[in-house]
TIKEPA-130774 format. One record per residue (C-alpha): y, x, z. Coordinates in pm, whole numbers, padded with zeros to 5 digits, always signed. Each point is the difference from the previous one (the first is absolute). Layout:
# residues N
YXZ;...
END
This chain:
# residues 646
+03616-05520-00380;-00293-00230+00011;+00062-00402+00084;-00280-00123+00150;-00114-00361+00004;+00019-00128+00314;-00226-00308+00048;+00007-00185+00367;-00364-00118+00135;+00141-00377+00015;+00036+00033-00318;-00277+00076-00085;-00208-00190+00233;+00179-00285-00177;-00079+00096-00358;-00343+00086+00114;-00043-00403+00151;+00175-00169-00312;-00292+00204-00273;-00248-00107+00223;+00091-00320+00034;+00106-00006-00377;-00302+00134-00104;-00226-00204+00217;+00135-00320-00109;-00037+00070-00367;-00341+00112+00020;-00106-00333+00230;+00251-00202-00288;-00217+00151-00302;-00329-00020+00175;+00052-00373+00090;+00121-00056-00399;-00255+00142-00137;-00335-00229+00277;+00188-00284-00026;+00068+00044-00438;-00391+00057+00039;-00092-00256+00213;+00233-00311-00203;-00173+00140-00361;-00347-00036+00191;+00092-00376+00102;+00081-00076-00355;-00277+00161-00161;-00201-00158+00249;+00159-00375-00116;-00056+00074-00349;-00373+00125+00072;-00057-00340+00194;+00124-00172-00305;-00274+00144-00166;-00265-00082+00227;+00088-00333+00030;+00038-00090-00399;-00325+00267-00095;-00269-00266+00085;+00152-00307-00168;+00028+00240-00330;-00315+00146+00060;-00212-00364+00023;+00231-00049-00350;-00119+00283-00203;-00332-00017+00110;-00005-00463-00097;+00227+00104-00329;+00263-00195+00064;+00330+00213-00095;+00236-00295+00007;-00098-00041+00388;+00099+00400+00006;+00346-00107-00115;+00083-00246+00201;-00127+00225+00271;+00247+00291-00091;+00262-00242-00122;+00012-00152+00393;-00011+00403+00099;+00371+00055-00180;+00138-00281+00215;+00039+00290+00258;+00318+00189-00098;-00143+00336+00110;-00273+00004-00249;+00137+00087-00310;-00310+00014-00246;-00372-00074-00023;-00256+00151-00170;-00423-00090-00046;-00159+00251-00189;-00410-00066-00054;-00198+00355-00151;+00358+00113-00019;+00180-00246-00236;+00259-00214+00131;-00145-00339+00002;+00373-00164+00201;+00283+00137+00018;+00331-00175+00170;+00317+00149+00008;+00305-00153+00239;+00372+00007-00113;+00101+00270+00237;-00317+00217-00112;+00216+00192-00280;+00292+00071+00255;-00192+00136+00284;-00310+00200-00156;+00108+00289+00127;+00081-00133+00316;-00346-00153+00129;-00374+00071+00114;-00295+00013-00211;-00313-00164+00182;-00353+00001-00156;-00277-00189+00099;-00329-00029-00145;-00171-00327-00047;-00363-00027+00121;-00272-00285-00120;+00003-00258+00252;-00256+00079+00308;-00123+00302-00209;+00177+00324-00007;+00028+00065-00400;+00290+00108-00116;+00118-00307-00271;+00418+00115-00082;+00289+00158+00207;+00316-00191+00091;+00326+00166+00015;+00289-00109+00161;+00352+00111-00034;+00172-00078+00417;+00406+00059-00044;+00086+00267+00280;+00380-00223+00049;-00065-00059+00340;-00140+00389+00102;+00349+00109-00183;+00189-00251+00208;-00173+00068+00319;+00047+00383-00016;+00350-00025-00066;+00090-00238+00292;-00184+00267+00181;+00185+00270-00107;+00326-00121+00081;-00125-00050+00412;-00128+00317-00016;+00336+00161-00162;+00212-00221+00245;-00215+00130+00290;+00041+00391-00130;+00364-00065-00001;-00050-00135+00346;-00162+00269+00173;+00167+00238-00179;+00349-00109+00175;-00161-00038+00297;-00126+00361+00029;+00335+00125-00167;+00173-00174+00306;-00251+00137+00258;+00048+00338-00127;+00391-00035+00044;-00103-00076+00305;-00205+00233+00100;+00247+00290-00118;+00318-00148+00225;-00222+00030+00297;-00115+00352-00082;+00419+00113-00079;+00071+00103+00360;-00283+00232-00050;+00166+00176-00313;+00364+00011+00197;-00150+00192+00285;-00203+00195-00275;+00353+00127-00195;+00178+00053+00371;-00300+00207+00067;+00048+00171-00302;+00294+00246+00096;-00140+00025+00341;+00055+00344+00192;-00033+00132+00347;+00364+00068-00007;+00117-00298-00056;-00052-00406+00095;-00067-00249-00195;+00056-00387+00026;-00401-00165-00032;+00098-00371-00053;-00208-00306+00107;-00003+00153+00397;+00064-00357+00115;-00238-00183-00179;-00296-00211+00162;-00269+00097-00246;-00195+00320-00143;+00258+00104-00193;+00235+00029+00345;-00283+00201+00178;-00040+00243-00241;+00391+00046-00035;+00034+00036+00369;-00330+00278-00031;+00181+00196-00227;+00332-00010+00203;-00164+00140+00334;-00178+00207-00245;+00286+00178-00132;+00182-00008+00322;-00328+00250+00168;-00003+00219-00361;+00383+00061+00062;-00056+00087+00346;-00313+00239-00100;+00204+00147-00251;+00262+00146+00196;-00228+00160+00238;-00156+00124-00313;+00278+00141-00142;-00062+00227+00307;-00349+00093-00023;+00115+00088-00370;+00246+00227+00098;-00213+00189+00265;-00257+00036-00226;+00210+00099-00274;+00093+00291+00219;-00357+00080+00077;-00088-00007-00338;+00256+00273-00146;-00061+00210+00313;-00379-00033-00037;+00097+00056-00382;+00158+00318+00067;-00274+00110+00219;-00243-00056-00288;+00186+00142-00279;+00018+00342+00243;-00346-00022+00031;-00066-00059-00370;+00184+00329-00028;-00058+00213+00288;-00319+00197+00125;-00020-00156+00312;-00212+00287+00183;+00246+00297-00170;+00352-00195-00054;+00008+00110-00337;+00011-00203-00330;-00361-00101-00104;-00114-00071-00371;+00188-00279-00109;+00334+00200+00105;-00117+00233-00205;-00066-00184-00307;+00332-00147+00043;+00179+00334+00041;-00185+00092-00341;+00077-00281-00181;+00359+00006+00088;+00085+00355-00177;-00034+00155-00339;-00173+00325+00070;-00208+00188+00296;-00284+00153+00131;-00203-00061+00254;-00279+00203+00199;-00292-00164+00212;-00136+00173+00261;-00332-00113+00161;-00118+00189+00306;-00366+00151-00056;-00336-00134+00250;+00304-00235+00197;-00349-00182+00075;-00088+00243+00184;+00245+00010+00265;+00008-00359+00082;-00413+00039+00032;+00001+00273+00249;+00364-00034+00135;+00011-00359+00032;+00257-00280-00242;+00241+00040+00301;+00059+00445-00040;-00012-00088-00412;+00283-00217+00022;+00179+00172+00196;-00023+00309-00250;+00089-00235-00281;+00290-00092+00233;+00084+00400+00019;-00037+00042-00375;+00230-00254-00122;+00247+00131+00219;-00015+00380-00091;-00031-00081-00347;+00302-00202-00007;+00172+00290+00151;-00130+00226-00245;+00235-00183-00244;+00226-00152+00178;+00294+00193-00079;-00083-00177-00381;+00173-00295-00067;-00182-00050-00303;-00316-00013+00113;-00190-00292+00187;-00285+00031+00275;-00265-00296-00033;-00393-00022+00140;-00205-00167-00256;-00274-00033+00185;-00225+00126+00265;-00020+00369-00051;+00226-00011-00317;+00357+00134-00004;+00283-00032-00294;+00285+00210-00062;+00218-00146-00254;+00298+00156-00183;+00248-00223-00123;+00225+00281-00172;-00286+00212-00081;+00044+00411-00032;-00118+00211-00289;-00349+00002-00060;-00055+00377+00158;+00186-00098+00297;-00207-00350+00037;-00306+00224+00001;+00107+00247+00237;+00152-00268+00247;-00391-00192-00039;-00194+00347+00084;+00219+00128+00278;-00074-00362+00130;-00325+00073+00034;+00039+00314+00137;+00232-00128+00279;-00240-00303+00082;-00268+00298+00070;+00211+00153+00256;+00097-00345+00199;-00135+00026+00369;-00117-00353+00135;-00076-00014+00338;-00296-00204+00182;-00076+00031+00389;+00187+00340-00029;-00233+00098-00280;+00149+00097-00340;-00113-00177-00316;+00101+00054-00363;-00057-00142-00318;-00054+00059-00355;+00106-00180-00256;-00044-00115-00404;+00323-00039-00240;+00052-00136-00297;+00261-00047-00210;+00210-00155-00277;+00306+00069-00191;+00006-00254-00228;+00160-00380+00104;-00219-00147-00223;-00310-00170+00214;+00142+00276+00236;-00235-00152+00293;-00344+00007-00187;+00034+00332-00134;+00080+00130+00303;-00299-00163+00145;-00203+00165-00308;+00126+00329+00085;-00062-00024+00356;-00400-00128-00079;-00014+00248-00264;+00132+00274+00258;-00247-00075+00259;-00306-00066-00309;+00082+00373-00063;+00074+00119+00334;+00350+00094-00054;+00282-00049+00337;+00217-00053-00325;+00023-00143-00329;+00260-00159-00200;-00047-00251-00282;-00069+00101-00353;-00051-00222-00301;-00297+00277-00096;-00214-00118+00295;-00109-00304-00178;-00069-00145+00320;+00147-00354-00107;-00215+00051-00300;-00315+00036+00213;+00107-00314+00202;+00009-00161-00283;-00342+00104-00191;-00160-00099+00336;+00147-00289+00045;-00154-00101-00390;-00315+00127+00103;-00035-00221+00328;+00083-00285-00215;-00277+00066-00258;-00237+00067+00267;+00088-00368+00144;-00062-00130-00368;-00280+00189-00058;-00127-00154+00336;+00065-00272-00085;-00146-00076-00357;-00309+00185+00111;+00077+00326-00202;-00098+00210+00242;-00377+00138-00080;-00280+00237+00033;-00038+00287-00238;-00348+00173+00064;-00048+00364-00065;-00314+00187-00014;-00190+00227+00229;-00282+00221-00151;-00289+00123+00165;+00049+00395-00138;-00415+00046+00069;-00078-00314-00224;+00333-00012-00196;-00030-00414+00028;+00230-00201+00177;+00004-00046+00389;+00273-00220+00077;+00331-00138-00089;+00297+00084+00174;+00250-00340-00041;+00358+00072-00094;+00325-00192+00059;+00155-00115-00313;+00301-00236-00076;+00028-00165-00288;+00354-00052-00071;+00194-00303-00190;-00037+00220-00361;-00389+00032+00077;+00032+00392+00061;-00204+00160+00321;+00168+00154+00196;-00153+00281+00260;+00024-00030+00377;+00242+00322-00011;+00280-00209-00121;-00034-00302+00253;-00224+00081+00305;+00288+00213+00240;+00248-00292-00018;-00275-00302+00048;-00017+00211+00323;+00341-00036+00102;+00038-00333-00132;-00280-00117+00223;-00181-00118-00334;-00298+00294+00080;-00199-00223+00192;+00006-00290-00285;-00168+00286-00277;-00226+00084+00307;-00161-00293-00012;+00028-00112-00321;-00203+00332-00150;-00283-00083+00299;-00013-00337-00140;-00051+00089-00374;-00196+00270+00032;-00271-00161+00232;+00004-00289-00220;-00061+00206-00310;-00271+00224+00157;-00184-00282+00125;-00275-00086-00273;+00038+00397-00152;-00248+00205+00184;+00194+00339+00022;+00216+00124+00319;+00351+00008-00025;+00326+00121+00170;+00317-00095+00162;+00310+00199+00154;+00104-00072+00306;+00312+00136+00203;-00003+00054+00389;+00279-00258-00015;-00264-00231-00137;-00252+00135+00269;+00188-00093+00284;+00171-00323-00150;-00234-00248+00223;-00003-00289-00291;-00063+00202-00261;-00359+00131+00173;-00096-00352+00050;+00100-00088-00349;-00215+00283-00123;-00313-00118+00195;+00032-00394-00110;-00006+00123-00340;-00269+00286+00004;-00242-00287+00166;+00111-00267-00213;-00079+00219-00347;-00299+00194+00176;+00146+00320-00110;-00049+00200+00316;-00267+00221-00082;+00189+00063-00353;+00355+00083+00117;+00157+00338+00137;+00319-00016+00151;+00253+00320-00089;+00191+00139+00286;+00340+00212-00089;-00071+00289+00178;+00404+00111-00026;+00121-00380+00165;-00071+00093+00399;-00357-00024+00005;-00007+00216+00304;+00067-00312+00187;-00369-00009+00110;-00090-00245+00198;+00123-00286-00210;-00115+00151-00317;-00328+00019+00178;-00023-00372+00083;+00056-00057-00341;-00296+00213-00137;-00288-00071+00273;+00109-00415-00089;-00051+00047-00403;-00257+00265+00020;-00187-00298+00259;+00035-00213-00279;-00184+00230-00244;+00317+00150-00148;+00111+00370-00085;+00301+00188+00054;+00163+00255-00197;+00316+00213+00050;+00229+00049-00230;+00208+00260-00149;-00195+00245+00242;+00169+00351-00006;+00400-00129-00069;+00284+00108+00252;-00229+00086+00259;-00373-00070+00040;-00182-00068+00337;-00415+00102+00019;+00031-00221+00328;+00066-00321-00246;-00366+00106-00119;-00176+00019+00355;+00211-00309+00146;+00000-00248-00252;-00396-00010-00142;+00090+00043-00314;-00185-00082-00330;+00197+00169-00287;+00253+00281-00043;+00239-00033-00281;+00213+00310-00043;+00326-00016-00069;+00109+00042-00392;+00257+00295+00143;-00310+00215-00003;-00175-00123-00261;+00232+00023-00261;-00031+00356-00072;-00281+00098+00146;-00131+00158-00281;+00236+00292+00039;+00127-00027+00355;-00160+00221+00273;+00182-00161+00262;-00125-00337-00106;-00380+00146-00105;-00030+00132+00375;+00153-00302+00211;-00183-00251-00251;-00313+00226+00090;+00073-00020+00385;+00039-00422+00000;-00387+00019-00204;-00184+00214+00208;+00109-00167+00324;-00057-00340-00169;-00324+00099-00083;-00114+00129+00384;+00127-00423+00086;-00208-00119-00317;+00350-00168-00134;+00027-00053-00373;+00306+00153-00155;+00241-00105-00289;+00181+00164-00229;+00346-00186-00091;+00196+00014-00336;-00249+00211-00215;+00202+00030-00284;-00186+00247-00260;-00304+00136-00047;+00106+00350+00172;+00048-00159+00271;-00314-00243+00033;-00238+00286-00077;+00174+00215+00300;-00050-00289+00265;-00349-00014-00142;-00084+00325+00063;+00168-00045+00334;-00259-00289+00104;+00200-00254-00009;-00205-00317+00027;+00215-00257-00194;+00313+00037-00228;+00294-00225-00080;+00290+00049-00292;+00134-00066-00316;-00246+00248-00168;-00291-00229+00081;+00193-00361+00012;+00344-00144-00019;-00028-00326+00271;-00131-00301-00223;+00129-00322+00030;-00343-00182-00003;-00366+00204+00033;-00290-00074-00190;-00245-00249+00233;
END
């Protein structure tokens, strides 16, 4: 147990007075010592100099008429005065007199040392110096007398204050009584506040604290009260939160956090999530009102379903999504029997809607391992619907969680790639196949990654799309490549998605920077023909604005999934460049010779250039030669080159 010092404020208020008073006396007591020690040696020294002013003529009119004996008796006479101790005449410094006095030998140490020197009568040359020794007996005696007033007057003042601060603490002691009775003050309980009847301050404040304590006791039962009513309200409003921490409040059934708790509370189980498929839809054309109400439905029947179950528990984790979890789980065939016929059954529920009958369809997917039970039953259930599956239970050999994790890495390179500026242009070439020289550069997203390596946009491009990073390399490549091609007098290229297309930011961005690097007449802007460019009428904006500027327009990977001739007529296009699916083996494909064929000749009627992609031998860049091809791209001719000669 700690003791703690306990100090009153009188107490200190009186030991605060006393060092102040203390203090203040000893500094005025050594201050007045020390002037007044100053100003008695000054009135000596002053004495003794007067001496010498007085005598330092006579002496002087001596010297000068040669009469020495007339300089003794003049000194001699001088000693008569006890405080000079010794004379001394020194002409071109040699003593010429020298008198000593009886008390000279006792008191050397003890006396003043005045020099004076001796000028030729009405002339200022110097003629000897006189030096007089002045005893400093009466400085010694005056200080001490002094000393002893001054000590006798510290003792003084120091009783004095010492007496006022005794004082001053036995008037402030009524206000450390009231201070320990208020000590152990309680609401419960009253205490005795002395001093009531006094006529002073000290009786005011005594009688303040006494009504005081008199309204706190009465406030205190009626909040005693107030405590207990609202102690009620607070575990009924307590119990009314904890239900809804727990419950679905639209179904009645356990939510999430029931669940979790459920799971964490046993050693084993499995668990299925079911998520009804396009739920969206209904509440669009149905209304929110008809969708809950079939939520409403669904909880119910599929409680029923396993009601009969005692070791199974019901819960909504969410809007659309269902969980079935078995707290005694069955063997493994019978788990995925129960999970399939669920589905099944779900397929034949009848939901009703103005007297019109609506069903549903719906997604599991399942786990039977406790471990992270939850997630990899959500994996299963993504996975499921990824593949198109009603069903799907959880299997170490997905390597979903692996994939989650890879593209989590790769969103966090791309942020530090980003951010250290190591995302750049690579700039592949595009011959001319009637002059074999080059005709432009297409520019290439590279990152450089913390070992230095560059990496392709294959590895990184898909997830800075759903990582919401895409429109960060959009800009970024615009930027570089603009600012490289703006002093090199060749065109060059850069891919563009529709997403970029109709991203409003990103089409001013691209027109600040194509006027601020003058690059218009030099860029082409590639279109993915595969990434909803049938969407015409914004796509067209986009074209008629950059080809206004004095820009081209290409499209893309012309001829993969399916190809549109309208994208040729609609869109005003510039360049074709056809996919590398049909270029690849064109040298022995008919299939690929006569559709490669087809996209030429009807390029040729529009007077579009065309571009062969990923020409990777010389089989193959002699066939789209021969073809009339106007331009060729691939490794056969160039890898992409970090830098291109100027």
């Amino acid at each position: 147990m700690k003791i703690k010092n306990f100090k009153s404020l009188s107490s200190k208020i009186v030991l605060l007075i006393m060092l102040i008073s203390l203090l203040s006396v000893l500094v005025i007591f050594t201050v007045f010592e020390r002037v007044n020690k100053k100003a008695f040696y000054s009135v000596e020294m002053e004495k003794a100099d007067l001496v010498a002013r007085t005598i330092e003529p006579l002496i002087a009119l001596n010297i000068y008429l040669d009469m020495k004996n007339k300089t003794d008796e003049v000194i001699t006479q001088l000693l008569e005065n006890p405080n000079i101790l010794a004379v001394k005449v020194l002409k071109n410094n040699e003593v010429i007199n020298e008198i000593k006095s009886n008390e000279y030998a006792h008191n050397i140490e003890e006396s003043f040392i005045i020099e004076k020197t001796i000028n030729q009568p009405n002339y200022k040359k110097k003629l000897g110096t006189l030096v007089i020794t002045y005893s400093n007996k009466n400085y010694k005696e005056l200080t001490n007398q002094y000393t002893k007033i001054l000590l006798i007057m510290f003792i003084a003042f120091s009783v004095l204050f010492t007496l006022f601060s005794l004082y001053v603490k036995k008037l402030l002691l009524p206000l450390r009584k009231i201070a320990k009775s208020l000590k152990t003050y309680s609401p419960d309980m009253e205490i005795d506040i002395p001093y009531v009847f006094q006529n002073n301050e000290i009786g005011l404040i005594s009688k303040a604290l006494n009504d005081m304590q008199k309204k706190i006791s009465q406030y205190s039962k009626k909040q005693k009260n107030i405590n207990q009513y609202l102690e009620d309200k607070v575990n009924e409003k307590t119990l009314e939160l904890r239900k809804q921490l727990y419950i679905d409040t639209l179904t009645g059934l356990p939510n999430r956090h029931s669940l979790l708790n459920d799971i964490i509370g046993t050693n084993d189980g499995a668990l299925i999530i079911v998520n009804i498929d396009d739920f969206k839809e209904i509440n669009d054309f149905f209304g929110q009102i008809t969708g809950d109400d079939i939520l409403k439905s669904f909880a119910y029947k599929l409680s029923n379903m396993f009601n009969k179950d005692h070791y199974t528990t019901i819960s909504r984790l969410s809007g659309d999504e269902f969980a079935i979890f078995f707290t005694k789980k069955p063997l493994l065939k019978e788990f995925i029997e129960i999970s399939k016929k669920l589905v099944v059954d779900v397929e034949k529920m009848i939901f009703l809607y103005e007297n019109n009958e609506l069903s549903i369809r719906v997604t599991a997917g399942c786990s039977y391992q406790i471990d992270n039970v939850l997630e990899k039953a959500d994996i299963a259930l993504k996975s499921a619907k990824k593949q198109q599956k009603s069903f799907l239970l959880y299997d170490e050999k997905l390597n979903i969680e692996e994939q989650y994790k890879d593209n989590i890495e790769w969103v966090k390179k791309l942020k530090i790639a980003i951010k250290d500026d190591k995302i750049v242009p690579y700039f592949q070439p595009i011959f001319d196949n009637t002059s074999d020289k080059i005709a432009s550069y297409e520019c290439l997203i590279r990152l450089i990654d913390e070992d230095d390596r560059v990496i392709g946009p294959y590895k990184f491009l898909t997830i800075a799309k759903k990582s919401r990073l895409y429109s960060n390399l959009t800009k970024i490549m615009i930027e570089k490549s603009c600012k490289y091609f703006e002093n090199i007098n060749c065109d060059f290229s850069i891919n563009l998605s529709v997403e970029d297309i109709l991203n409003k930011d990103i089409v001013e961005y691209i027109k600040q920077k194509i006027k601020q690097h003058n690059v218009s007449k030099k860029i082409i802007f590639e279109i993915l023909e595969s990434e909803g460019i049938e969407n015409y009428e914004d796509i067209s904006i986009f074209t008629n604005e950059m080809k206004t500027l004095g820009c081209r327009i290409a499209i893309d990977d012309f001829g993969s999934g399916y190809s549109n001739f309208e994208h040729l007529l609609q869109l005003k296009i510039d360049y074709i460049k056809i996919d590398g699916t049909l270029i690849k083996n064109i040298d022995h494909d008919i299939n690929s010779q006569i559709v490669v064929e087809t996209i030429v000749n009807f390029a040729q009627r529009l007077n579009i250039l065309t571009v062969a992609e990923f020409v990777h031998n010389e089989d193959v860049y002699k066939k789209i030669k021969s073809l009339q091809i106007n331009r060729t791209q691939g490794f056969f001719l160039s890898e992409p080159l970090e830098k291109i000669d100027k």
